[in-house]
C-alpha positions as CSV (number, residue, x, y, z in Angstrom):
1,X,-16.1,21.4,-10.9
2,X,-12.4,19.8,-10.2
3,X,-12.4,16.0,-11.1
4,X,-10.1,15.1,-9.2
5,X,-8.0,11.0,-9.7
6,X,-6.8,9.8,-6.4
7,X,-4.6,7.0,-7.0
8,X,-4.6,4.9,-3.1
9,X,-7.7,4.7,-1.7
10,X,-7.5,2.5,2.0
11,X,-4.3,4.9,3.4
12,X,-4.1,7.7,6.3
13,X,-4.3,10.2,3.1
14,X,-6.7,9.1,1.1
15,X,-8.9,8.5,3.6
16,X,-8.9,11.8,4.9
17,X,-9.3,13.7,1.9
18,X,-12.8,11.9,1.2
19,X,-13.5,13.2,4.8
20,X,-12.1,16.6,3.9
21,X,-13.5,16.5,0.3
22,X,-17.5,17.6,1.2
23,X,-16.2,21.3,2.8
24,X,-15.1,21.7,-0.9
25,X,-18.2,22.0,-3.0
26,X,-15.9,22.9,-6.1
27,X,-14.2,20.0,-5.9
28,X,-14.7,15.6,-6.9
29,X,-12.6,12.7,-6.1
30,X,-12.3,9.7,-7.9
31,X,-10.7,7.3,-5.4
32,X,-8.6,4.2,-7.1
33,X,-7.6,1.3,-5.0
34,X,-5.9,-1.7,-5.9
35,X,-8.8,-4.0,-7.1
36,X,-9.0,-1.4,-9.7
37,X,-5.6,-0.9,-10.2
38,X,-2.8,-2.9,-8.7
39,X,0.5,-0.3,-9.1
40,X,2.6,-3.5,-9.0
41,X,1.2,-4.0,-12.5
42,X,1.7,-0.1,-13.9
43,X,0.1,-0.9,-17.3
44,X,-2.9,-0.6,-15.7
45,X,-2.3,3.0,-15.1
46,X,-2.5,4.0,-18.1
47,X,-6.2,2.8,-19.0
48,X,-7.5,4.4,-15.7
49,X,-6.3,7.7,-17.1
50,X,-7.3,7.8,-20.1
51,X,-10.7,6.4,-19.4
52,X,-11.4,9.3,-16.5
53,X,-9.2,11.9,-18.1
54,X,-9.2,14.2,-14.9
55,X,-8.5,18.0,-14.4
56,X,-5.2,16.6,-12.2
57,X,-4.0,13.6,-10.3
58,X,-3.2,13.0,-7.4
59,X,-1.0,9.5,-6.1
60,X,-1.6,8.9,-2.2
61,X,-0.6,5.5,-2.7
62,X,3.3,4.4,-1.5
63,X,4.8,1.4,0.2
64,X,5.7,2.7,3.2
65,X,6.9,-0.3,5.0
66,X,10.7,1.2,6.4
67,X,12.1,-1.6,7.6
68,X,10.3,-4.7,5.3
69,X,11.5,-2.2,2.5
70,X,15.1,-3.5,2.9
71,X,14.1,-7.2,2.0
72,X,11.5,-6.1,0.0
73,X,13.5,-3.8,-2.5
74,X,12.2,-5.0,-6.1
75,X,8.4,-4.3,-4.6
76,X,9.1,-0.4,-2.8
77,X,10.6,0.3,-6.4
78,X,7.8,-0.8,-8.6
79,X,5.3,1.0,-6.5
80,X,7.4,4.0,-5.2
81,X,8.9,4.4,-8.3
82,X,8.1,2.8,-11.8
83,X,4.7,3.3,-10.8
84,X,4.8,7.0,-10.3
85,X,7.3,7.3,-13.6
86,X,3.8,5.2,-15.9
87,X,1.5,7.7,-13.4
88,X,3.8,11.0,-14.9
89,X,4.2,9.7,-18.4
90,X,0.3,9.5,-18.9
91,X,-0.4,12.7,-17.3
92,X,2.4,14.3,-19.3
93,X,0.5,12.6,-22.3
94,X,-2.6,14.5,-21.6
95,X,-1.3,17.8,-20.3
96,X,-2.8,17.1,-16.6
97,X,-1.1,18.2,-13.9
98,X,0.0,15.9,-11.2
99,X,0.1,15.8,-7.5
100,X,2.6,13.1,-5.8
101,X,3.6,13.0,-1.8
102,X,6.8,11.9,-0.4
103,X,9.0,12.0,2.5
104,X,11.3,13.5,5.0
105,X,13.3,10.2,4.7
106,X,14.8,11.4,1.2
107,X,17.1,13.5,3.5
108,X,20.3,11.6,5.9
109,X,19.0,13.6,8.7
110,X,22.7,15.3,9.7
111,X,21.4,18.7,9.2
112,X,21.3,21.5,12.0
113,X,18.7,23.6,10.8
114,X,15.3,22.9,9.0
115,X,15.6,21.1,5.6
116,X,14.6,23.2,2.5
117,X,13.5,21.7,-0.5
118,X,16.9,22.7,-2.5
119,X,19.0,20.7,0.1
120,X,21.1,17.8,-0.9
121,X,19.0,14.3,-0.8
122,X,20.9,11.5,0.7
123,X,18.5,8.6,1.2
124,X,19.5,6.0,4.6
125,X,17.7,3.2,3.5
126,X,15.7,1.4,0.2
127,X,12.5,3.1,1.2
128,X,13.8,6.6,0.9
129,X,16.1,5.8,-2.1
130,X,13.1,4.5,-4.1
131,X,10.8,7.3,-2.6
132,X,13.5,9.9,-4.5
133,X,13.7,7.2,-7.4
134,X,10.0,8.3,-7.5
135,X,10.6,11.9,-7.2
136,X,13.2,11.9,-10.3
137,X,11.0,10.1,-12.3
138,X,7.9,13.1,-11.5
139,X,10.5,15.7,-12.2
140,X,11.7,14.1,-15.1
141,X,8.6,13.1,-16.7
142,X,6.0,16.0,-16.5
143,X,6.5,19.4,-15.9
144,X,3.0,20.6,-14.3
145,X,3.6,18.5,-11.1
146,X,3.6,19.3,-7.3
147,X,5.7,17.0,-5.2
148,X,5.1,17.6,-1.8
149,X,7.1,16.2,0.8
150,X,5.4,15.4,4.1
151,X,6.2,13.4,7.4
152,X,5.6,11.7,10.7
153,X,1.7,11.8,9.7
154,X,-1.0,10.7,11.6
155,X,-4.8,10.3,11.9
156,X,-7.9,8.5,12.8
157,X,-7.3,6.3,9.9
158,X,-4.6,3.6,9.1
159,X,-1.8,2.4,10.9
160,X,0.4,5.4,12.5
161,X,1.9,6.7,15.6
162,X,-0.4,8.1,17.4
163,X,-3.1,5.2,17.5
164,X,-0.4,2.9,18.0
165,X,0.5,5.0,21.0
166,X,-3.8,5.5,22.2
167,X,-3.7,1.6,22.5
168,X,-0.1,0.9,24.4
169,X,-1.1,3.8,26.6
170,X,-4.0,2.1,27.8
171,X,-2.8,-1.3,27.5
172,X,0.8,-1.1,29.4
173,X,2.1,0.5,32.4
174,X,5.3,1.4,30.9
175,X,6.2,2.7,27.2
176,X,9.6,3.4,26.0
177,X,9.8,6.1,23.2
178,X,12.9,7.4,21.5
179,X,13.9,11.0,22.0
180,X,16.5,11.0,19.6
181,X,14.8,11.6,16.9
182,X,13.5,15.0,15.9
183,X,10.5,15.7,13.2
184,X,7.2,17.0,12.6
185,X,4.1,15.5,13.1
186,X,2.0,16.4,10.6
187,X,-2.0,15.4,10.7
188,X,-3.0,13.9,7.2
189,X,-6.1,15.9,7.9
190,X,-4.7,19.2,8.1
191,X,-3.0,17.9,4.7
192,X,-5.3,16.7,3.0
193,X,-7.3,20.3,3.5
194,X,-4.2,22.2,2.7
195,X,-4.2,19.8,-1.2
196,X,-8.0,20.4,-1.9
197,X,-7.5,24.1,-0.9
198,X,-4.7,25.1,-3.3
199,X,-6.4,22.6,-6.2
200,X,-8.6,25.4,-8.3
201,X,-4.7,27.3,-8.2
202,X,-3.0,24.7,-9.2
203,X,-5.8,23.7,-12.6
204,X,-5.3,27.5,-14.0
205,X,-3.6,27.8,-17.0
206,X,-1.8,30.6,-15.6
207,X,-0.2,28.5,-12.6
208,X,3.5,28.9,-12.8
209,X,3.9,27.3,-9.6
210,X,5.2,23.6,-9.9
211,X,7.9,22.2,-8.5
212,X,8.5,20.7,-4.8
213,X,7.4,22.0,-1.6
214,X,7.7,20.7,1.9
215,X,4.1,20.5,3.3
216,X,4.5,19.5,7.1
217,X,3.1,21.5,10.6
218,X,4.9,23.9,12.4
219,X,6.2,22.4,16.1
220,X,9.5,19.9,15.8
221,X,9.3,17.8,18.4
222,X,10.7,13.9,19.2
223,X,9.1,11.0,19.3
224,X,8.7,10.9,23.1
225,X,7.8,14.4,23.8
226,X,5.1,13.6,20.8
227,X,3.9,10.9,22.6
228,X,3.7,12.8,25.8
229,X,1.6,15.0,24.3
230,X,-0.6,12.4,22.9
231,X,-0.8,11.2,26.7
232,X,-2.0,15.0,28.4
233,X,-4.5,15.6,25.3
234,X,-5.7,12.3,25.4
235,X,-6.8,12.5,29.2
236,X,-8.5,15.7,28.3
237,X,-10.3,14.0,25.1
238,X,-11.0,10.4,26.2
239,X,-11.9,11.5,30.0
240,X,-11.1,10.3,33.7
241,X,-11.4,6.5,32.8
242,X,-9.0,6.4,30.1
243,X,-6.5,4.1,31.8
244,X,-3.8,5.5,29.3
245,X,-3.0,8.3,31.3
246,X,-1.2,6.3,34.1
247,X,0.8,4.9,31.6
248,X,4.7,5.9,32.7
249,X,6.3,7.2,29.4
250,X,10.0,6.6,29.5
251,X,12.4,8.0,27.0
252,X,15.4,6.1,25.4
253,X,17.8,6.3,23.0
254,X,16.7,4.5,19.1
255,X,19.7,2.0,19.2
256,X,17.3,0.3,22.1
257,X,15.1,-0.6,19.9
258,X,17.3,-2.6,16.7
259,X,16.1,-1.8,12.8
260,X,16.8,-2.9,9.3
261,X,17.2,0.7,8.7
262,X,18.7,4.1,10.0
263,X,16.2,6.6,10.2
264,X,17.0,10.0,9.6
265,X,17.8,11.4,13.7
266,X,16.6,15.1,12.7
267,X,14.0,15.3,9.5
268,X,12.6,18.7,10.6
269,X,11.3,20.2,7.1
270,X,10.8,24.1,6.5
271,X,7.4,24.7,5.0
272,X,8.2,28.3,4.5
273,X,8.0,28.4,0.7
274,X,4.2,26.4,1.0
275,X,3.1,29.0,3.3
276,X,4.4,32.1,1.2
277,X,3.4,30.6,-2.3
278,X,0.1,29.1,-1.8
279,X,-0.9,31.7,1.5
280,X,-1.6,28.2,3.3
281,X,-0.4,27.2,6.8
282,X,-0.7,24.8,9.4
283,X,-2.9,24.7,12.8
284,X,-1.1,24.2,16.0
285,X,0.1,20.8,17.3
286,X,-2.3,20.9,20.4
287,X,-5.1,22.0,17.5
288,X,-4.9,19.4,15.2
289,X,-3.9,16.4,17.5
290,X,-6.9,17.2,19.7
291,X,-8.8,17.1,16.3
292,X,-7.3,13.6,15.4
293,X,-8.3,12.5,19.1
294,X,-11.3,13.3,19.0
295,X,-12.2,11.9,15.8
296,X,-10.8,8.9,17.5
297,X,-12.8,8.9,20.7
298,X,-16.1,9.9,18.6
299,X,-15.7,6.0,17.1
300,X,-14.0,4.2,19.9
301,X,-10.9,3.9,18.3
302,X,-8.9,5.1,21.2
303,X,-7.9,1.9,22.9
């Protein structure tokens, strides 16, 4: 058996590797949220792991707040960063390796092909300069550790896109997306499967494979042609009375809609060397939002 520490315990992630976690018999997770340990205060890091002492750790906890990031700097550091530096140190302490997620948003976004994970990083904003802050600090503090950089993820938990979207859908008779922004929406379900998949590789002694990895699905799209898509599957799912699927979706440029921040205009990540190393991939888009929307409509969460 895998004992398994899972720092974060209320976010999309978390909350969809407990669902995941029972299709892996092999495997146990030991959730921590912030009544147990608050990763403002990091010296409480340190007693969790010692007292557990998993097999490996995993962090699925971040301040992900984009825009509030900007006037909230000190606070995306200390849990984006100086957190995950006290999470490395003690699992470098007792030889465990360690699993820690971050972003597309460590990346400007100028690129014309499909980001690989030896690119140059060149964060736009406080919330992707302290997500790489967190990622040096991984690097530089133990070895054994996975960073794997994800984005645009949604599912039927938490606050993300396409809830957000179910409920103007039905609520609205017009939504304006942007379309010039390019990424990959990636389910935290199919994620979270893909993390507790590659786990009993990743405990070996033999494992040579650390380092960072881009773990996102397959199909760039932009945000409006995402949401599109959200629309047609969503009639399908939620049936002929779902009201959302009248709902005129209207594309528009992102300067329309004024931020604290730039966000990155293409973040499309290769997952090439996931797939070859691990032998893992991703389902299709129309597979694993239908699976997202139905998980949705199967507790009325769709509106």
């Amino acid at each position: 058996m895998i004992r398994a520490l899972v720092f974060g315990q209320n976010g999309q992630l978390a909350g969809c590797l407990a669902q995941e976690e029972s299709s892996f018999s092999d495997v146990e997770l030991n959730f921590i949220g912030r009544s147990c340990c608050d990763l403002e205060y990091p010296s409480d890091i340190a007693a969790v792991v010692d007292k557990i002492r998993p097999d490996i750790v995993i962090n699925t906890a971040a301040y992900t707040a984009v825009d509030l990031a900007e006037s909230e700097p000190d606070r995306a550091l200390a849990i984006n960063a100086t957190a995950v530096k006290v999470m490395s140190e003690q699992t470098a302490k007792h030889a465990i390796p360690f699993i820690h997620f971050s972003t597309d948003y460590v990346f400007d976004g100028n690129a014309r092909r499909p980001y690989v994970e030896t690119d140059r990083v060149a964060p736009l904003g406080v919330y992707g300069q302290t997500k790489l802050a967190g990622e040096q600090a991984v690097r530089d503090m133990n070895p054994r550790h996975l960073i794997f950089r994800t984005s645009w993820l949604y599912s039927p938990f938490g606050k993300n896109f396409v809830k957000t979207m179910c409920r103007l859908l039905a609520e609205t008779d017009e939504v304006k997306v942007v379309d010039d922004q390019i990424g990959c929406p990636t389910s935290a379900l199919d994620l979270a499967r893909i993390v507790l998949q590659v786990l009993p590789v990743i405990v070996t002694d033999g494992f040579r494979g650390f380092g960072t990895y881009h773990v996102v699905a397959n199909e760039p799209v932009n945000w409006c042609a995402f949401a599109r898509r959200i629309q047609v599957l969503g009639a399908d799912v939620f049936g002929p009375g779902w009201s959302g699927a009248d709902c005129q979706i209207t594309p528009v440029r992102s300067d329309q809609f004024p931020s604290a921040v730039r966000r990155p205009a293409y973040s499309v990540l290769s997952n090439r060397r996931i797939r070859e190393d691990f032998c893992v991939d991703f389902p299709s888009l129309t597979e694993s939002l239908g699976r997202v929307l139905a998980a949705l409509e199967k507790d009325d969460r769709h509106a």
